[in-house]
C-alpha positions in Angstrom: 13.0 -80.3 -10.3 16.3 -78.7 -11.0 17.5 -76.3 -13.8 20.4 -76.3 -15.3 22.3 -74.0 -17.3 24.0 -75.3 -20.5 26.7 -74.1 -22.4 24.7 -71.8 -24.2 22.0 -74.8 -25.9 19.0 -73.9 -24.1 18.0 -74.7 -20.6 17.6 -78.2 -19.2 15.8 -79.6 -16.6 15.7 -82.6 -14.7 13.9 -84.5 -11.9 11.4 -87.0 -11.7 7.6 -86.4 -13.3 6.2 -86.0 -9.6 8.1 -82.9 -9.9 7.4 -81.5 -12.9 3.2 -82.1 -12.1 4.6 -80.1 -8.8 6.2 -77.2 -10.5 3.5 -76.8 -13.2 0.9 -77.1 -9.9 2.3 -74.7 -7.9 2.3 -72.2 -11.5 -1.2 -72.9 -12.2 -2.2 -71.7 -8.4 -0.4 -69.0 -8.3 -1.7 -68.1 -11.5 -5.3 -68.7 -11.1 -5.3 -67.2 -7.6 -3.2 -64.1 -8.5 -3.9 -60.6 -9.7 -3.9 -61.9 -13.4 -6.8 -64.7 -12.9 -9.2 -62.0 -14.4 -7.4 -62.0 -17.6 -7.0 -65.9 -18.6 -8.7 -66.1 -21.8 -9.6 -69.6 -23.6 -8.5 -69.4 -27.6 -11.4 -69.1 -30.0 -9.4 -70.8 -32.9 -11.5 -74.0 -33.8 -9.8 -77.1 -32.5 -7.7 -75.0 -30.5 -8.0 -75.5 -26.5 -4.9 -73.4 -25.2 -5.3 -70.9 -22.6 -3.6 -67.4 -22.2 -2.7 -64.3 -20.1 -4.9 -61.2 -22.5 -1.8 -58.6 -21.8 -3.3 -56.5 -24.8 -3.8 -52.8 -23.6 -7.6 -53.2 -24.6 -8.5 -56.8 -23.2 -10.0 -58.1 -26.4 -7.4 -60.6 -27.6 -9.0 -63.6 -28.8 -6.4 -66.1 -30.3 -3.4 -67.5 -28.1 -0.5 -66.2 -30.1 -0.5 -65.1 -33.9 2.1 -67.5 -35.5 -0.2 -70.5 -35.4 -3.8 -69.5 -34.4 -4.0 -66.6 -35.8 -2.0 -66.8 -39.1 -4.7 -69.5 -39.9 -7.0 -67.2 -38.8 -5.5 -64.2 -41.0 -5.1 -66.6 -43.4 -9.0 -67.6 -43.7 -9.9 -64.7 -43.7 -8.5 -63.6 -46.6 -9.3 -66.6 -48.6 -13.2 -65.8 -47.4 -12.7 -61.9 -49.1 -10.8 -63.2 -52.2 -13.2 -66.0 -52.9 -14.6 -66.2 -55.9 -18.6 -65.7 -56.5 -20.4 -69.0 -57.0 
């Protein structure tokens, strides 16, 4: 698997998918067997199953980025407190 740089679009890759399951392989080892293995957190956003680094300073992050997951998160929550009382 190769990367190439393009004229300022993005970067582009190519190669067959035996090496892309290779290059995401080789990531996932070095990941799960190095010095940040301790802080892979699952999401806790309902149908969400993504997995993520906690880089916050006190370790309690519990969504996997706050555009999607935890906008709709943010969201609910503040539909829950401006409910109305039935």
């Amino acid at each position: 698997m190769r990367r190439h740089a393009g004229s300022g679009d993005g970067v582009r890759r190519s190669g067959d998918l035996a090496g892309a399951l290779a290059v995401t392989a080789r990531s996932a080892v070095e990941l799960l067997g190095g010095p940040d293995a301790a802080r892979i957190r699952g999401c806790e956003a309902a149908p969400c199953t993504r997995l993520f680094v906690d880089e916050s300073r006190s370790r309690a992050r519990r969504l996997c980025d706050m555009r999607g997951c935890g906008n709709r998160a943010k969201a609910a929550q503040y539909r829950a407190r401006h409910a109305p009382d039935g």
